[in-house]
C-alpha positions as a printed Julia matrix, in Angstrom:
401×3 Matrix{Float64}:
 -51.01  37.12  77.94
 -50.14  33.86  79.55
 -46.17  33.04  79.59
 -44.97  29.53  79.37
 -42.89  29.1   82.57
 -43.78  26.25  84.27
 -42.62  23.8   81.95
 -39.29  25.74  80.92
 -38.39  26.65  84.35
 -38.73  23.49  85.72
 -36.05  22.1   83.01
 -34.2   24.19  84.12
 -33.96  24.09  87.45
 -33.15  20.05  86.89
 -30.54  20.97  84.79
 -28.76  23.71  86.35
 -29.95  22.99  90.34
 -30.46  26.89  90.42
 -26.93  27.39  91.98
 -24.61  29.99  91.14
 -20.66  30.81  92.47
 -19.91  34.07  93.67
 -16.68  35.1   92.7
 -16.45  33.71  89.11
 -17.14  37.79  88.1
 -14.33  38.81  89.47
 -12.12  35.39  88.5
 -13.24  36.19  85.03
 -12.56  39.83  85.27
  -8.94  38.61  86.24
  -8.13  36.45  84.25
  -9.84  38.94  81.29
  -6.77  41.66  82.13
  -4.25  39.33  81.7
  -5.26  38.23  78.25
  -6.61  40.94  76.71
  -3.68  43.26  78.25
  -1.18  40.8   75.72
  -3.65  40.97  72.95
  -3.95  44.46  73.0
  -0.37  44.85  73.57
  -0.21  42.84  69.97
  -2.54  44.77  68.28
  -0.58  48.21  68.99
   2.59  47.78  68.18
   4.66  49.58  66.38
   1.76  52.63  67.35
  -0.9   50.88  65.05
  -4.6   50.34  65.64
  -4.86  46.69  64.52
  -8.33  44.61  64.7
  -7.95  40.77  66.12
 -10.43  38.5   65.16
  -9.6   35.29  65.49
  -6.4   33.44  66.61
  -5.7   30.54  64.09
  -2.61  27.97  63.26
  -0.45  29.92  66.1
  -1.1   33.56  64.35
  -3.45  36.54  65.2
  -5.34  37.4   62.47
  -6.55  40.72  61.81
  -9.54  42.23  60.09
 -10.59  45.52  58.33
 -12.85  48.03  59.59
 -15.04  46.95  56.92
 -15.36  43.53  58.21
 -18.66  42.66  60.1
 -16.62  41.91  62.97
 -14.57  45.01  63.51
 -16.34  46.44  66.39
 -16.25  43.77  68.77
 -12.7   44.13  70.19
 -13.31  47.68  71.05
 -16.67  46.36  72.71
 -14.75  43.97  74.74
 -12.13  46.85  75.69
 -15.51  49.34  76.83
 -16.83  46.16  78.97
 -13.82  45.92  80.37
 -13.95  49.53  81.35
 -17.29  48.91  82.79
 -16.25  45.8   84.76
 -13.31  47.29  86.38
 -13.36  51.14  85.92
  -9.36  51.49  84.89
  -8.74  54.27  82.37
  -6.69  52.38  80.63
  -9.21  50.04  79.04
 -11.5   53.05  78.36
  -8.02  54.8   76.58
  -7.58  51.9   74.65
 -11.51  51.6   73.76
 -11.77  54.95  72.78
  -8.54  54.46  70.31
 -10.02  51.08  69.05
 -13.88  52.65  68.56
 -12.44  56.02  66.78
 -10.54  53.75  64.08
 -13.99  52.81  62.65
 -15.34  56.21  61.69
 -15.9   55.5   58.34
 -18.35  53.27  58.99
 -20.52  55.43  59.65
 -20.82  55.96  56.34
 -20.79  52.1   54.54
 -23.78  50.73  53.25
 -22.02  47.69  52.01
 -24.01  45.63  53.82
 -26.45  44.9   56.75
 -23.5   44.95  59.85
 -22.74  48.8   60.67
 -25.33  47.75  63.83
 -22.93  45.53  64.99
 -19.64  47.39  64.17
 -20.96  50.94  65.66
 -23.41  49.48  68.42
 -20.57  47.19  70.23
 -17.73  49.91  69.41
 -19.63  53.58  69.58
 -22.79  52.55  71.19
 -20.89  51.27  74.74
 -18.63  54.27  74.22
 -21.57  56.6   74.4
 -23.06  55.18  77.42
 -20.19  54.88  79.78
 -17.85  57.97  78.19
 -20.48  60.21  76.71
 -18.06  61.41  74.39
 -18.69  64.27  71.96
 -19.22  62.81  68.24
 -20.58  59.58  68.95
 -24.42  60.09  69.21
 -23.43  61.7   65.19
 -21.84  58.45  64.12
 -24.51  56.28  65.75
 -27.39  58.56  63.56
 -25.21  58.42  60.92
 -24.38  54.61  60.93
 -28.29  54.43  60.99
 -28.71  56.22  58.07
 -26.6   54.11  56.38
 -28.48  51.01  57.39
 -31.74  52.35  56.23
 -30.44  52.81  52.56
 -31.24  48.95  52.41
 -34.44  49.25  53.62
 -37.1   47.95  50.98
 -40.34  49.93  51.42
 -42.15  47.69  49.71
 -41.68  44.29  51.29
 -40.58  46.1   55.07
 -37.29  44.65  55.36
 -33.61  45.68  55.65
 -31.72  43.69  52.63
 -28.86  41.92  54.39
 -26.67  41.28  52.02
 -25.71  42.32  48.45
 -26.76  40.28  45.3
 -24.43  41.42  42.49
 -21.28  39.99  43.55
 -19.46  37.4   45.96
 -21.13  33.75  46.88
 -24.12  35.55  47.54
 -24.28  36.13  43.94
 -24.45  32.8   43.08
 -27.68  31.81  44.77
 -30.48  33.61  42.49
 -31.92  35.53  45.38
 -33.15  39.11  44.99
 -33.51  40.18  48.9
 -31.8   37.94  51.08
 -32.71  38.97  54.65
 -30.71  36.79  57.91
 -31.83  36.29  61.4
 -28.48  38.08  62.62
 -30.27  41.26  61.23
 -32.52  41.36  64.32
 -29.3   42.38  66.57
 -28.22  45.73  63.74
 -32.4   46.91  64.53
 -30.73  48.01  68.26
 -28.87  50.77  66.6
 -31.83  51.94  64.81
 -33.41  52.23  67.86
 -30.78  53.99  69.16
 -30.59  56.42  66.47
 -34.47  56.9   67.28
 -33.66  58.21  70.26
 -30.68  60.08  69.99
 -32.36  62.21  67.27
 -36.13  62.04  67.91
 -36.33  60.65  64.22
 -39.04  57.95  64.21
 -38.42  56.52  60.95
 -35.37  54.79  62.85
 -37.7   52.88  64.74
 -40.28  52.68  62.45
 -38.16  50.68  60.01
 -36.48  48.74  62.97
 -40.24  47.95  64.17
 -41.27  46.86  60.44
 -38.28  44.61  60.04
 -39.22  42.77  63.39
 -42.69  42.37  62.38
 -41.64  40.87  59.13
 -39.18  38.66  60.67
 -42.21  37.22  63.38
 -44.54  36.53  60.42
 -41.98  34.55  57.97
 -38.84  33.42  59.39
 -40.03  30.88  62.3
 -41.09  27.6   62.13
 -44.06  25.92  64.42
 -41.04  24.95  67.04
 -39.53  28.57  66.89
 -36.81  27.73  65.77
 -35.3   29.99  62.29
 -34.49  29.74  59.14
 -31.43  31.4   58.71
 -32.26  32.94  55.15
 -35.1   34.65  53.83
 -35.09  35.66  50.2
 -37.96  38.23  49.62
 -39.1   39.36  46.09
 -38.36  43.15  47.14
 -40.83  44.81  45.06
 -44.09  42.55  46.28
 -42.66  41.69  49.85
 -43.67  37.61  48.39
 -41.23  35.17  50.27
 -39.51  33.39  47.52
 -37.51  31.1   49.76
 -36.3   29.76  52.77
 -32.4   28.8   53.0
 -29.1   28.33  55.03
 -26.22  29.78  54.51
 -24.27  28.93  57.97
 -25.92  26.03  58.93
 -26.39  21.78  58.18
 -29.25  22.33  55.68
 -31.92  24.45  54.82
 -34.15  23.06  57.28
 -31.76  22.8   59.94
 -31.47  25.35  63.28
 -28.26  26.94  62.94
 -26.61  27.78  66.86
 -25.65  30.93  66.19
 -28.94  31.74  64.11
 -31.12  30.96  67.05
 -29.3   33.12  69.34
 -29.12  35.67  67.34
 -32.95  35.55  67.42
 -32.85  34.71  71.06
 -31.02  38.03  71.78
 -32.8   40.01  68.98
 -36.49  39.69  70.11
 -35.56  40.47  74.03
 -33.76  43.26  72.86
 -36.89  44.66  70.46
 -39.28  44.28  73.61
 -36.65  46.62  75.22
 -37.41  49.57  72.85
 -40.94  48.67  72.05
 -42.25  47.03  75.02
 -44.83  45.0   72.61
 -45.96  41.75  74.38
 -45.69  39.92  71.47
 -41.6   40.24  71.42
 -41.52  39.19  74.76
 -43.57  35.82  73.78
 -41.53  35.38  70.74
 -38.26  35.33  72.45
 -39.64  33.43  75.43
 -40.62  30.75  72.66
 -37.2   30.66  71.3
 -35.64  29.87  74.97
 -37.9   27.23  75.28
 -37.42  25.87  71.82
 -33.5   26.1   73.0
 -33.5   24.25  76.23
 -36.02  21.85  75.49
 -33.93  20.77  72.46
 -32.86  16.88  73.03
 -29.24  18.07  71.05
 -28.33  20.43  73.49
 -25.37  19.22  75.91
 -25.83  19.22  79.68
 -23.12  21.89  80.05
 -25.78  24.36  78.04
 -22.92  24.89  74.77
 -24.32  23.8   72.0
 -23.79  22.22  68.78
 -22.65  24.16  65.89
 -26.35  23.32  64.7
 -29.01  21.29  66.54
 -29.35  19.2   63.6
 -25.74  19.06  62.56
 -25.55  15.04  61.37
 -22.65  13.58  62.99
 -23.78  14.8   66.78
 -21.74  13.9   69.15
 -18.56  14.46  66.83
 -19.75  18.14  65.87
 -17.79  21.25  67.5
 -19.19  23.28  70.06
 -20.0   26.77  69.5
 -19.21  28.33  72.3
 -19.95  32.05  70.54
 -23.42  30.8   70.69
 -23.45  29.86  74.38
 -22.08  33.64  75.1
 -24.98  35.19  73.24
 -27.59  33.09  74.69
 -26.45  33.91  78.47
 -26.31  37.33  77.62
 -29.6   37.58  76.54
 -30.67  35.49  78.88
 -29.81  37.72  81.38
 -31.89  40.5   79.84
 -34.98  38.33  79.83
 -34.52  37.44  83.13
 -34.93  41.53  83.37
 -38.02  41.66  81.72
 -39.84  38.88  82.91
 -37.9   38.18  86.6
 -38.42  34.35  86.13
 -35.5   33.03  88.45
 -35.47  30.11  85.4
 -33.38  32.31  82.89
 -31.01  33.68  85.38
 -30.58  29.91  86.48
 -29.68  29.19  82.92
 -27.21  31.91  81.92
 -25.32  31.62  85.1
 -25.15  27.16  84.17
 -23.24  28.68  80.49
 -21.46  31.39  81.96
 -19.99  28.74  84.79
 -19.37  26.4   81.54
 -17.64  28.84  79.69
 -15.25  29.86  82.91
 -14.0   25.9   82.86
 -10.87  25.04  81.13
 -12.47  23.42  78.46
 -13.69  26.59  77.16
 -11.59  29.34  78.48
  -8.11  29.21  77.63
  -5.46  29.11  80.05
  -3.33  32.21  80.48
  -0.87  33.52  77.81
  -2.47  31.27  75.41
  -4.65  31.27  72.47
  -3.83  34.39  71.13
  -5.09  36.38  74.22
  -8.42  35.49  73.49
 -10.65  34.53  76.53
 -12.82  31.62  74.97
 -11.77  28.65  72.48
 -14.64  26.69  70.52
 -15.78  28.64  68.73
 -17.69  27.62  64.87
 -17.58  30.88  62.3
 -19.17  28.95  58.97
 -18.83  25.47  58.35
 -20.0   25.36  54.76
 -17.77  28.32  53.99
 -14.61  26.34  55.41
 -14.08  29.39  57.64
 -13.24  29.87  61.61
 -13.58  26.21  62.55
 -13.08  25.5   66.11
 -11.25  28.58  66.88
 -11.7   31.86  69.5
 -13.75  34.67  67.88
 -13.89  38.04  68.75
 -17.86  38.25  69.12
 -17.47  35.35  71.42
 -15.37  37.07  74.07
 -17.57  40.2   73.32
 -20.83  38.41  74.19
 -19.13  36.58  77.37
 -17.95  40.11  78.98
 -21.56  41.76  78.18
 -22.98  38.52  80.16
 -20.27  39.16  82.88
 -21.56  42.69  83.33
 -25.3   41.87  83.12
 -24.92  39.09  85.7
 -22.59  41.93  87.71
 -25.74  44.71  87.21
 -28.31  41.72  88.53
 -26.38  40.57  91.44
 -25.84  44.6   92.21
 -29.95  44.82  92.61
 -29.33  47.6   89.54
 -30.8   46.47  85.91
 -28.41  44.59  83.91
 -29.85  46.78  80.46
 -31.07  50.56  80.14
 -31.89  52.22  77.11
């Protein structure tokens, strides 16, 4: 299969000049301890096990386990574990990961890959502690109760109550559910189960043949009729319109399809997510410093926000393409964001916002919610690049199974 490089890489390398600095790891890795040492410090006292998600109007705000975020913090606390190899980050990981054991349990909707996978799934490979390959089988049982046989998709999210209630869909299915497939893969694995990845594998195959457009860029909504598998729609929920490309959507796929050619090692993954980058960075909307728009199509660009939670996905899964395929172009461009995202602009000076690392950040526009704010998943997704690019520049790779 022929790759298209040449024209991507050479973008690229006139955008970024292929440079990189060699002590922003550890300047980030410094300035991480300070602010996550306060934030932690918030979310424990008193001896409780709070979970930060965002810092807004001068207050933390805190969210449930339930709450599709909920695993990231203790994520962030297991990278920083991994970047620095203190105890105390894995004690407080371990504390922060073990609050979510119900979850294992919740089929309330799509996100238990996300809240055990970034919580459970990093405590498992850098702790090996006993219980946690059951929760991450469990968790992916849980998942596969929205499976639909019959159209080969996991359901992402509920129709019977809530906004989502309100749109007449029957099987709404969103590009973020490409990033829960990696704990079904896991699961796979763990337990020598193949239905894990045999659902995880259908999903991805159903998401290739209906969710892209001839650019490759996503729709962010699929509604599927689930008894026929018939595509019934194509929507936003997060983004300008229906037709529009979403930031956070098309990292999401971005990070989704590298991470499926991990576990499956089908060319076609590789292809689709190497389209995606190039759809990306050949995008006239994107800004020279590589953070994009909240959407690529948002109307009032340049007086949009950044979403900087975006930008941290993308150079994380950057970095894991860069893996796969060893085109210097990719590494070129995740180091340009992760440099970006280490200037004041974006990271926040110490003993500010809230303790989180990154500001800029875009949760839902349409929805009112987590406008121009840090988010959890952001600093999650920045630290994961931080230790890829660490693993890479170590001659090690930056992502095992």
């Amino acid at each position: 299969m022929k790759r298209n490089f040449v024209l991507l890489c050479g973008l690229l390398c006139a955008l970024v000049g292929c440079t990189k600095s060699a002590n922003i790891i550890e300047e980030n890795v410094a300035n991480a301890e300070v602010q996550l040492s306060a934030l932690l410090a918030a979310c424990e006292e008193e001896g409780q096990v709070r979970i930060p998600s965002t810092y807004r109007d001068e207050k933390l705000r805190f969210v449930s386990p339930r709450d599709w975020t909920s695993g990231f913090f203790a994520g962030s606390l297991w990278y920083m574990y991994e970047l620095t190899r203190d105890e105390k980050w894995a004690e407080a990981a371990q504390r922060h990961t073990e609050n979510l054991h119900e979850i294992q349990y919740f089929t309330g909707h799509h996100d238990v890959g996300f809240m055990i996978g970034s919580s459970y799934g990093n405590g498992r490979k850098l702790k090996h502690i006993e219980g946690y390959d059951t929760v991450i089988v469990n968790a992916a049982k849980a998942l596969c109760t929205r499976y639909r046989p019959d159209a080969g998709v996991l359901q992402s999210w509920n129709v019977d109550s809530g906004w989502q209630s309100k749109k007449g869909w029957m099987c709404p299915v969103i590009i973020d559910n490409m990033m829960n497939l990696e704990l079904l893969f896991k699961a796979s694995l763990i337990s020598g189960d193949e239905s894990f990845r045999n659902v995880a594998i259908s999903h991805a195959d159903r998401i290739l043949e209906h969710h892209y457009r001839p650019d490759y860029s996503t729709w962010h909504v699929v509604d599927y009729d689930p008894a026929t598998g018939a595509v019934r729609g194509k929507y936003t929920a997060q983004g300008a319109s229906d037709d529009s490309a979403w930031a956070r959507g098309q990292a999401w796929s971005l990070y989704g399809y590298t991470m499926t050619y991990r576990y499956v090692r089908d060319a076609k993954y590789l292809q689709q997510a190497e389209n995606i980058a190039k759809f990306i960075f050949s995008h006239p909307n994107l800004p020279a410093d590589l953070v994009p728009y909240w959407d690529y199509n948002a109307p009032n660009i340049p007086n949009e926000p950044r979403d900087v939670s975006s930008a941290a996905i993308v150079a994380s899964a950057l970095y894991e393409l860069y893996g796969h395929t060893l085109n210097e172009g990719y590494r070129a461009l995740a180091d340009k964001i992760v440099e970006s995202l280490s200037q004041p602009a974006y990271r926040a000076a110490q003993g500010a916002n809230g303790g989180f690392l990154l500001m800029h950040s875009v949760g839902s526009i349409p929805h009112n919610s987590n406008i121009d704010v840090p988010l959890n998943y952001a600093d999650y997704y920045f630290l994961e690049a931080l230790v890829r690019k660490s693993c890479i520049e170590l001659g090690v790779p930056a992502v095992v199974l």
